[in-house]
C-alpha positions in Angstrom: 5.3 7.9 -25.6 4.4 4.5 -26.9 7.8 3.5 -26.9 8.3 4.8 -22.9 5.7 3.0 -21.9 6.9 -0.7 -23.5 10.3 0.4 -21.9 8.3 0.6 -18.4 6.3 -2.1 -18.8 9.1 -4.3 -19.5 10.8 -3.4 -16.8 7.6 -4.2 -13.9 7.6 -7.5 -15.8 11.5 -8.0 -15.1 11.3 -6.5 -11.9 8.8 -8.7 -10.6 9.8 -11.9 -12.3 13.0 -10.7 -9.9 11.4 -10.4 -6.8 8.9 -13.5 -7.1 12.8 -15.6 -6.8 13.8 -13.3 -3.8 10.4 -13.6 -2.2 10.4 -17.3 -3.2 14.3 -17.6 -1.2 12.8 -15.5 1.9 10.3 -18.2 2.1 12.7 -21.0 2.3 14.9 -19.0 4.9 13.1 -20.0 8.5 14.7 -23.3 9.3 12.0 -26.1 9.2 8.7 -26.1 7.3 5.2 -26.2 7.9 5.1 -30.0 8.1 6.9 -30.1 10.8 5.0 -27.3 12.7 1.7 -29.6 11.5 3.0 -32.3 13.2 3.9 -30.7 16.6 0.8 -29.0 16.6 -1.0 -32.8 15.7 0.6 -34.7 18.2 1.0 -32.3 21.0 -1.2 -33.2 23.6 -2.2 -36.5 23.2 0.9 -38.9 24.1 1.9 -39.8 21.2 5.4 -39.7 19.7 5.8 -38.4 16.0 8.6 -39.5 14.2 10.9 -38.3 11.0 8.9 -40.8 9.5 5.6 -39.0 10.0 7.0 -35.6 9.5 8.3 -36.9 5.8 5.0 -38.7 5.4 3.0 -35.1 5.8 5.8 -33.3 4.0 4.8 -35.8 1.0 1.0 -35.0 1.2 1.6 -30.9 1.2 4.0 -31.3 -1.6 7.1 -30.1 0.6 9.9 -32.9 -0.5 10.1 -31.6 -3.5 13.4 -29.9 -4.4 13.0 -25.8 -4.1 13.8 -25.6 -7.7 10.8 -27.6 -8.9 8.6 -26.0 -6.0 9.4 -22.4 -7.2 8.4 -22.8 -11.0 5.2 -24.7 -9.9 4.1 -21.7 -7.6 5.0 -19.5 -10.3 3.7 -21.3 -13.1 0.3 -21.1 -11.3 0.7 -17.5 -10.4 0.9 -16.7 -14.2 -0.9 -19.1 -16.0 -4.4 -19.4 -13.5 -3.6 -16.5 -10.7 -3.0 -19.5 -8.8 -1.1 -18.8 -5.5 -1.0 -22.0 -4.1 -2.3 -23.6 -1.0 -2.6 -22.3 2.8 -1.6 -25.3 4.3 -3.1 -23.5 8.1 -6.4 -22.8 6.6 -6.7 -26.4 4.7 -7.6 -24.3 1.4 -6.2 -22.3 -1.6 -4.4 -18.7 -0.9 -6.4 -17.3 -3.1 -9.5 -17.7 -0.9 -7.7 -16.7 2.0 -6.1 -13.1 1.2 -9.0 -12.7 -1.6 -11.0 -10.4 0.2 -8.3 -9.2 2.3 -6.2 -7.7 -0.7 -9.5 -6.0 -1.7 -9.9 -4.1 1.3 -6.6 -3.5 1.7 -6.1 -1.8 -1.4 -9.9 0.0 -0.9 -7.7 1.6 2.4 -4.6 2.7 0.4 -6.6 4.2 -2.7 -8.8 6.3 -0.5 -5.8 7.3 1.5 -4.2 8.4 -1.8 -7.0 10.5 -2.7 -7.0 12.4 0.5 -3.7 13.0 0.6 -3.2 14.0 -2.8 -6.4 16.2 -3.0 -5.5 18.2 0.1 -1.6 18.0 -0.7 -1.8 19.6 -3.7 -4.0 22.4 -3.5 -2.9 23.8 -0.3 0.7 23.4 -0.7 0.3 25.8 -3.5 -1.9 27.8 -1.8 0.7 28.0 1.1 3.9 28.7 -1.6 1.5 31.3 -3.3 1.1 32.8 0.3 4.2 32.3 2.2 4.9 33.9 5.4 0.9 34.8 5.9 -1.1 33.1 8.8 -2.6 30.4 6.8 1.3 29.3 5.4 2.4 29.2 9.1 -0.7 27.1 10.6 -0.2 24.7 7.8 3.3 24.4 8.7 2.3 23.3 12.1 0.0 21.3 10.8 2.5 19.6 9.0 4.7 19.5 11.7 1.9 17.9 14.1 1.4 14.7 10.8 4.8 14.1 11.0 5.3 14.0 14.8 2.4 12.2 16.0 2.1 8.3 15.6 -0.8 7.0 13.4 -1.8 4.3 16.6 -1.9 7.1 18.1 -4.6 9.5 15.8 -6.6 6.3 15.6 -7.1 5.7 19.3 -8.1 9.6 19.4 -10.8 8.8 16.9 -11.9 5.6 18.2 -12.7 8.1 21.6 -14.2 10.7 20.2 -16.2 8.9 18.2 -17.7 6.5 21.2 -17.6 8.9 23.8 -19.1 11.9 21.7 -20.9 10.3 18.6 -21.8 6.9 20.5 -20.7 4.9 17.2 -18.0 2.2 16.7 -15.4 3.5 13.8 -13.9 -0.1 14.2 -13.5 -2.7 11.4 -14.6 -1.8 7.7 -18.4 -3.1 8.3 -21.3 -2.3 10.9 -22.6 -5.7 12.5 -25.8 -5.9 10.4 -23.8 -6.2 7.3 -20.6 -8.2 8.2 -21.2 -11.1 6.6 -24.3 -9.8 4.3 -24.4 -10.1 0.6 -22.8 -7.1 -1.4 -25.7 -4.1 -2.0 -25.3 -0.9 -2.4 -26.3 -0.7 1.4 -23.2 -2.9 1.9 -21.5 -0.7 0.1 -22.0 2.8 1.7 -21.3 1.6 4.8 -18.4 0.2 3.9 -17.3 3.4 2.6 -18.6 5.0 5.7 -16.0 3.0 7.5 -13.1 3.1 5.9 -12.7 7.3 5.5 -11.5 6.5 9.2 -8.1 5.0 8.3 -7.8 6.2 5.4 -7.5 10.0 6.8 -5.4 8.3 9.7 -2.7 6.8 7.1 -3.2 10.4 4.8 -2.4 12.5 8.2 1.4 12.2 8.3 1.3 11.3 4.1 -0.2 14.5 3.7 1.8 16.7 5.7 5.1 15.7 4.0 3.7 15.7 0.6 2.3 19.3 1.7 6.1 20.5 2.5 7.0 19.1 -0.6 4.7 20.6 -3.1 4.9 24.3 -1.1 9.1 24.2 -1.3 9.0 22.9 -4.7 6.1 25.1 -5.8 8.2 28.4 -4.0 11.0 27.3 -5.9 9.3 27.4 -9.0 7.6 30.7 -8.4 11.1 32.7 -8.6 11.8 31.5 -11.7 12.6 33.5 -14.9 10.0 32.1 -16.7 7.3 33.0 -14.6 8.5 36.8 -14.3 8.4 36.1 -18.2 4.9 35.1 -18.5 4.0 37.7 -16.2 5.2 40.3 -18.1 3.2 38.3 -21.6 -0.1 39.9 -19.2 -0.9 36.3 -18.9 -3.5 36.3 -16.0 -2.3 34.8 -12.8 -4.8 31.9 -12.0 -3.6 30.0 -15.7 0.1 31.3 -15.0 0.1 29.5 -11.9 -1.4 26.3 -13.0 0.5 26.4 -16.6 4.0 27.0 -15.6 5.0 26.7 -11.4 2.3 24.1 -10.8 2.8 21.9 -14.0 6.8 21.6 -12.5 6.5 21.5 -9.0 4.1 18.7 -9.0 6.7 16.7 -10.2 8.2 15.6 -6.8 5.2 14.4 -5.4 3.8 12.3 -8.4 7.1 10.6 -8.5 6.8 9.7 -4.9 3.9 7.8 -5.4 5.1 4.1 -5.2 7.1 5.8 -2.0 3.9 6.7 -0.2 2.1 3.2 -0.7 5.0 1.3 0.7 4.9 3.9 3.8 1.0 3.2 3.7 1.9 -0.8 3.8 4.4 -0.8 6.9 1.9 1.9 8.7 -1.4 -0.2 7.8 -0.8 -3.2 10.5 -1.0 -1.3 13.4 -3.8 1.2 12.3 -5.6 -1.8 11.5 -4.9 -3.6 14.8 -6.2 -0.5 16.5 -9.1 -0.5 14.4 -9.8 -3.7 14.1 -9.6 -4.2 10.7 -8.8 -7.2 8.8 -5.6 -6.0 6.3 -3.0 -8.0 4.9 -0.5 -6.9 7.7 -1.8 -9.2 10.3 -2.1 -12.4 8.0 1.5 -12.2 6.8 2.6 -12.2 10.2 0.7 -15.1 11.1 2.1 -17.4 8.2 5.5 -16.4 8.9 4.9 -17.3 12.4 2.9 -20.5 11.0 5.8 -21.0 8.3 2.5 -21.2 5.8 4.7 -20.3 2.8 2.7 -19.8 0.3 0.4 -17.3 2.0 3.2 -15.2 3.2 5.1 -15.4 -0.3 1.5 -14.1 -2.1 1.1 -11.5 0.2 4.4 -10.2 0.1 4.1 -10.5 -3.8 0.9 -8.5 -4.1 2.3 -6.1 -2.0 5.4 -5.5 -4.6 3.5 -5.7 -7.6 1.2 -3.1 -6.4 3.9 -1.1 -5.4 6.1 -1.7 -8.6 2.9 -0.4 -10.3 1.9 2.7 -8.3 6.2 3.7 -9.8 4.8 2.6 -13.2 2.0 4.8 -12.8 4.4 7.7 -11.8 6.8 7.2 -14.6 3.7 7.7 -16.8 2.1 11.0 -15.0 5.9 12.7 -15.0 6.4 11.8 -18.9 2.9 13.7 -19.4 3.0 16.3 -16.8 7.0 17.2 -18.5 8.1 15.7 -21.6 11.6 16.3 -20.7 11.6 13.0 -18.3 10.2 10.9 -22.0 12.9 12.7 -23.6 15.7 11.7 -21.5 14.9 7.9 -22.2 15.2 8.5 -25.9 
């Protein structure tokens, strides 16, 4: 097991060192550069007439002349030496102060949406495979049907109605007024919490109904195996038969679709949190890549990865406990 876990290990560190040069080349796609943009933005307005001169003059000061060789292993030199991600040249200070807080929420959003989804998914997918064809498998297959067809804008601007017209409260943002800007306190806290159970269960709707399909077809195929009529006829009771043998195997799919879910929950995030209000990562990397701020929308898109790359690494692990086969196979 040690040895399968090196072997993954080594592999995020590969796979990212990978993706930091193809993020790095994205960045240097857009024709222009931010100086330029700075520049416009500077002298529009007022008259006066900018020249290359000026432009090269402000590319100088943000560091931008330099060849994209020598620019990518400074950024990434920082990123792994200090966790330094450069500077937003918009916001006049470092990244790390600008998607610092950001990142945190974000991933507050996407573990709470996990949890949901995972501790619903599970349970009731196997309750539905146990019981197929009954009333309760059938309304869970609408269920289903309903997360998957309906768009998350959509369940959000539900809940932002019902919850003003019927509850006269605000579900927007991820803090009430009183503590927007507070100090952190377990106050603070809860009603942070409080707030973000709203898009978390709109992200976990149409994540749980297709991880609930998954684990009741893979669950129904395990179920009519030969192994389970074996064990049944050991006089094993039913409750540990289920969760020894059919359950062990047909979780399987849905832990290995872990890092799948979080990238779902990434390119679904923006526009729940537009219609919510909330401050995600979404909106900001859109911004610098309309601002051409390129270290902001390079660290972004590099969290994002890395936390992705992780949730697989993650995965790899549950599967190699949950079956040893999957270790095996790597031997």
């Amino acid at each position: 097991m040690i040895r399968y876990i090196i072997q993954r290990a080594s592999g995020l560190v590969i796979t990212m060192l990978l993706v930091s040069i193809i993020v790095f080349i994205i960045m240097e796609l857009p024709p222009g550069d931010y100086a330029e943009r700075w520049a416009f933005r500077k002298f529009s307005g007022t008259g006066t007439q900018f020249t290359e001169a000026d432009v090269n003059n402000i590319r100088i000061q943000f560091g931008l002349d330099r060849p994209p060789a020598e620019r990518y292993l400074k950024w990434i030199g920082g990123i792994i030496t200090h966790g330094y991600f450069g500077e937003a040249f918009a916001f006049q200070t470092s990244v790390n102060n600008v998607i610092g807080q950001r990142i945190w929420l974000t991933l507050a959003i996407i573990f709470s949406t996990l949890i949901i989804t995972y501790a619903i998914a599970i349970p009731v997918g196997i309750y539905a495979a146990i019981n197929r064809h009954s009333f309760a498998d059938y309304s869970l297959t609408v269920f289903s049907y309903l997360g998957l067809a309906i768009p998350n804008f959509l369940m959000a601007l539900v809940l932002l109605y019902v919850s003003v017209k019927y509850f006269g409260s605000n579900v927007g943002g991820l803090f009430s007024p009183e503590f927007e800007d507070a100090a952190w306190s377990a106050a603070r806290l809860w009603d942070l919490l409080k707030h973000l159970i709203i898009p978390a269960i709109v992200l976990a709707w149409s994540a749980t109904a297709f991880q609930l399909q998954t684990m009741r077809a893979t669950m129904g195929d395990e179920l009519n195996k030969l192994s389970v009529t074996a064990a049944r006829a050991r006089g094993i009771p039913e409750r540990r038969l289920i969760v020894k043998y059919p359950a062990r195997l047909a979780i399987n799919p849905v832990v290995s679709t872990m890092g799948f879910d979080v990238t779902r929950m990434f390119s679904q995030l923006p526009i729940v949190a537009l219609v919510l209000g909330i401050p995600d990562l979404g909106e900001l990397l859109i911004k610098s890549y309309f601002d051409l701020d390129m270290y902001v929308a390079g660290a972004i898109l590099l969290l994002m990865t890395f936390i992705i790359v992780c949730f697989n690494f993650i995965s790899d692990i549950f599967l190699a406990f949950l079956d040893p086969r999957v270790k095996l196979s790597e031997d």
